[in-house]
N, C-alpha and C positions, 0 to 999 in steps of 0.2 A: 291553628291558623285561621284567621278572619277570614269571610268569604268575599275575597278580593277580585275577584274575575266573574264575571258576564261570559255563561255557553247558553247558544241558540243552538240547538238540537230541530232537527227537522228531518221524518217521516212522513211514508205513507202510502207503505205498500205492508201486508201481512209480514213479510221475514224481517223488514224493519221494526216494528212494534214487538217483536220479539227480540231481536238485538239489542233495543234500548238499555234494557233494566239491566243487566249484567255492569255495565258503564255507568249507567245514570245513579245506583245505589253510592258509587265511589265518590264520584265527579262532584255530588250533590253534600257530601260533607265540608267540599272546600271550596265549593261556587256556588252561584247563583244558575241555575239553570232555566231555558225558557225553551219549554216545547211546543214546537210547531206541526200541526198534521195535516198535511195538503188536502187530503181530501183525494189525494188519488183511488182508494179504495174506500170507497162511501156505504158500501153496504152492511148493515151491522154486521152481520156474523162475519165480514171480509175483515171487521178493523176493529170496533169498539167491545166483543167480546173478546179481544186479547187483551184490552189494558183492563175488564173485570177479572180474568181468568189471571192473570199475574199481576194481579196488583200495582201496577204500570200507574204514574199519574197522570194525570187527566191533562190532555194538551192545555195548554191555557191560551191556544189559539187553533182553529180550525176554518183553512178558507174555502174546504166547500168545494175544491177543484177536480174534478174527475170529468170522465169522456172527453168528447172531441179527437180529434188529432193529434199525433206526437206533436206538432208544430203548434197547434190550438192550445193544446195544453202545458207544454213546455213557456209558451209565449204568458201565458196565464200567472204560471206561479213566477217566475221570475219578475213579473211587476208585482205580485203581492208580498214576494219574500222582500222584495229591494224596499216596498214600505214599512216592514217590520224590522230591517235593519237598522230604518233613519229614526225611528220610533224605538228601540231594546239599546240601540248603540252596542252590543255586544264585545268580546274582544277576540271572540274566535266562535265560527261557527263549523259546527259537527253533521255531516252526516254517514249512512250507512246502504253499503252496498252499490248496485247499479240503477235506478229507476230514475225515472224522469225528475221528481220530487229531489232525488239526488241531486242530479247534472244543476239542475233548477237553484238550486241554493248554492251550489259552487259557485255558477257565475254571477249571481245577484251580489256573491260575498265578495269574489274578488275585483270585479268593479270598480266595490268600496273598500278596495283593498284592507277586508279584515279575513284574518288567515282563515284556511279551510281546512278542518283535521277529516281525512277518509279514512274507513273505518272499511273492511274487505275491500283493501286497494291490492292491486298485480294481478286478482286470474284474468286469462285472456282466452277467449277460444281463436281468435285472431280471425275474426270473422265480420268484416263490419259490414257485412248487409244484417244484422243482428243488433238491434235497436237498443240492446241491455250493453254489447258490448262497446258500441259507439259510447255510451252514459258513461260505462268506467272509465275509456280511456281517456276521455274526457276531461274524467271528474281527478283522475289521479294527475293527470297534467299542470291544471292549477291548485293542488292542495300543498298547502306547507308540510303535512304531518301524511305519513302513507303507514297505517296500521296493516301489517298482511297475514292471513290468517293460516297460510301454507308457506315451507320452503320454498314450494314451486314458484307461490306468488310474488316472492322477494326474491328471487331472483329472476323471474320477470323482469320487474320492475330496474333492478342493478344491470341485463342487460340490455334496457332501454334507456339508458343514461343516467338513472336518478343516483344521486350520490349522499345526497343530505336524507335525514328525518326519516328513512325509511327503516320502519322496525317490525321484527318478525312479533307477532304477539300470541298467535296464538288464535281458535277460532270461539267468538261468544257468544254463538250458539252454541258449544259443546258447554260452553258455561252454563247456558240455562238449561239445555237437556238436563245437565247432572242435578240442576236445584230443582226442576221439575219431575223427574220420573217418579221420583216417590211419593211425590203431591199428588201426581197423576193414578198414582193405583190407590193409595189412600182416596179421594175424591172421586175419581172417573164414574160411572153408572153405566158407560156406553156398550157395553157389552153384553151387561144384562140387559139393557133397552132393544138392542138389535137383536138378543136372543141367539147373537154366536160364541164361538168356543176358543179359546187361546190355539193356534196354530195351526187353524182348520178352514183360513182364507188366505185370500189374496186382498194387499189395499193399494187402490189404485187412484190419485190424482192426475187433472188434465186439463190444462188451461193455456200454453202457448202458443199462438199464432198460426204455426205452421202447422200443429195437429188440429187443431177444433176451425181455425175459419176457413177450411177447405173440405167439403165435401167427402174424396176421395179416402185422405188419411182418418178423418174421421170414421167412416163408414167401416173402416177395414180394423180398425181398432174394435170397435163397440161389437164387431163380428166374432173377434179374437174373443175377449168377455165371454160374449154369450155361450158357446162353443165350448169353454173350460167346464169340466165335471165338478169344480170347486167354488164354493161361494167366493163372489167379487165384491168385497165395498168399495164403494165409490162414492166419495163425497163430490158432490158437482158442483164445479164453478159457473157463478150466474153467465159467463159469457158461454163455457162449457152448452150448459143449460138453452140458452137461447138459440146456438146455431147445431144444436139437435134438433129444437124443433121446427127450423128452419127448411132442414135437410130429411125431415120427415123419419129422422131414428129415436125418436122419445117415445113414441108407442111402443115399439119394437123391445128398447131397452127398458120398460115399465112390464111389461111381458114375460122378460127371462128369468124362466127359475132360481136362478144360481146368484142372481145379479142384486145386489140388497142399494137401493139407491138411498142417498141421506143427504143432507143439506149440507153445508160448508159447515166446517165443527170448529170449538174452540180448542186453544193450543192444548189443554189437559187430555181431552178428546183424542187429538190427531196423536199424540203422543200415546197417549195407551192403544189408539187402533197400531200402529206404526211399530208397536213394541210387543203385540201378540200375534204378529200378520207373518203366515210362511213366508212371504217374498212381498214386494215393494213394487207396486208399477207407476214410472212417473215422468213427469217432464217438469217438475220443479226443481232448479239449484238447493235448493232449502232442505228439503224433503231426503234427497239422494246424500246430503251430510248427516241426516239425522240417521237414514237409515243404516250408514257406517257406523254413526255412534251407538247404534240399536246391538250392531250386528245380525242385521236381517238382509239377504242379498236382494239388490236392487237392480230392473231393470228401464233403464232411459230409454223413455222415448224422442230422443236427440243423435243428429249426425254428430256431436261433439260432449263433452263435459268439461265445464268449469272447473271442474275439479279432477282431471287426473287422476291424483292420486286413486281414488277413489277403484277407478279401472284398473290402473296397471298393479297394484292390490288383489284384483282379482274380486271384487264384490260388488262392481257395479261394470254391469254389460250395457254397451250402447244396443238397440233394439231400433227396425226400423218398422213404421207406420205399415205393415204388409200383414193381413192376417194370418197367415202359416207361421211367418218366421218368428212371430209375436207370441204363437200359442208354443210353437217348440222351443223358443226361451223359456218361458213361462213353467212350462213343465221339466226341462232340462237341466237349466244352470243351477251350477252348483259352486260354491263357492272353494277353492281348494288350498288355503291359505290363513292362517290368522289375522286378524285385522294389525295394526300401527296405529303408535301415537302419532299421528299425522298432523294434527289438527288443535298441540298441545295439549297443556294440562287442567284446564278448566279456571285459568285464571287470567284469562285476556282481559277483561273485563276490567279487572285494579293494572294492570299492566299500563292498557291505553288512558284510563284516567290522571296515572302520576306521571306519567310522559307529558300532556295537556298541559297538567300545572305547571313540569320543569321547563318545559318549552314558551311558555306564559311568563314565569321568574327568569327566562334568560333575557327575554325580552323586554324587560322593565329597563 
């Protein structure tokens, strides 16, 4: 097949620049693709050591968009994606997940009314003082195409009325877990760098909202840490990072014996800490799927999950911001169940690709 179709692809948060390439290897045989990366995560190790670390291509646009306000920022890409639209003329554009960069291209696309394929369309925590969950429903509201990467999430979605174009597919990050893990212990060094041992820590991320830009839950967390008899990595996010030292807990946690701080890692990195770590401490969506796929039990630091399944599985504990009840998770749960193919078979990836083009060829 000639590559007859124009896809605008647009990223620009970390678990998006890993979702790409699963889709983009497929899509890229029988289209023309043009990647967009807002700029939402502008820090290198936040964005441009994952398209070195997976061989991702190189956006062949980048606006540069980060900070500000949801509204600042949301207002931002949607005048610069609506100029790249009138400029690519695209015939469908793609995005993934819930970010601002997401919603952001949805409606610049359908505007100009050119379809919108979502790509993790249906989880809901049904919570919308939750600024990722406003982004989905959003975003799945005006898309033509609703790719879902759970039962759960497709039928969501079926009983919220959608009737058309909604397909179960499967999740593509388990796709690139599975092309990565072995890239990752072949390549990784992280472990002899940090001078630990396969299943003799804890790894721990921690960057949204309600944990790090308040004081209280911060403080009670970083306590939990320090207080375990077991080494903690912690790769810190620069906002992480910032409103530590804000709150005067960065000396504190530079201090703790146990505590090994490290910089934002690349996906090979986070993948091999993820895959030798006794247990998982997190409040990233992203993170708490890998660590299913890991099968290492993971503890949220969230009133909710995205993912369900995930909990009623039994291997991911919702955990609150309290430092008791954080250290006796921590030391406690125990997973008492096998994991499920939850999350399909490692092949979303070509699924949502040849859907694109049928739905492209229906439309001619």
């Amino acid at each position: 097949m000639t590559k007859r179709y124009k896809i605008l692809t647009v990223v620009g948060a970390r678990p998006q620049f890993i979702k790409v390439m699963p889709v983009s290897k497929y899509l890229r045989k029988y289209c023309w693709e043009v990647l967009v990366h807002t700029g939402q995560h502008y820090d290198y190790a936040m964005s441009g050591i994952f398209f070195k670390d997976l061989n991702i291509h190189e956006p062949d646009y980048n606006l540069g968009i980060g900070g500000g306000t949801h509204a600042e920022q949301l207002a931002k890409m949607v005048v610069a994606i609506e100029k790249l639209l009138y400029k690519e003329r695209p015939d469908l554009v793609l995005v993934y997940g819930d970010t601002n960069s997401t919603l952001a291209a949805a409606l610049a696309a359908v505007k100009l009314k050119i379809p919108v394929a979502h790509v993790e369309a249906g989880p809901r925590s049904f919570d919308l003082t939750i600024p990722e969950e406003v982004n989905r429903v959003l975003t799945d509201r005006v898309s033509s195409l609703l790719f879902c990467p759970t039962k759960i999430s497709y039928e969501n979605l079926k009983r919220e009325g959608y009737k058309n174009n909604v397909v179960f597919t499967g999740d593509v990050m388990l796709d690139m877990l599975l092309e990565a893990k072995n890239l990752a212990e072949k390549r990784s060094k992280i472990l002899d760098k940090l001078k630990i041992y396969p299943n003799k820590y804890f790894y721990a991320t921690l960057h949204r909202p309600h944990n790090v830009d308040h004081e209280k839950p911060l403080s009670e967390i970083i306590r939990a840490f320090v207080r375990l008899n077991t080494q903690v990595v912690f790769p810190v996010h620069p906002r992480t990072k910032k409103n530590l030292k804000k709150f005067g807990l960065w000396k504190r946690l530079n201090k703790a014996h146990n505590v090994i701080i490290i910089k934002p890692v690349g996906y090979l990195d986070s993948i091999q800490l993820e895959s030798n770590a006794l247990k998982i401490v997190t409040d990233s969506g992203g993170v708490q799927r890998e660590a299913y796929f890991l099968k290492k039990p993971c503890l949220t630091l969230m009133d909710y999950s995205p993912w369900p399944e995930t909990v009623e599985t039994g291997w991911n504990k919702l955990v609150k911001a309290e430092e008791m009840d954080l250290i006796r998770a921590i030391r406690n749960f125990r997973p008492k169940s096998k994991t499920k193919k939850l999350f399909g078979n490692g092949k979303a990836g070509k699924k949502i690709a040849e859907r694109i083009i049928e739905y492209l060829e229906e439309g001619k």
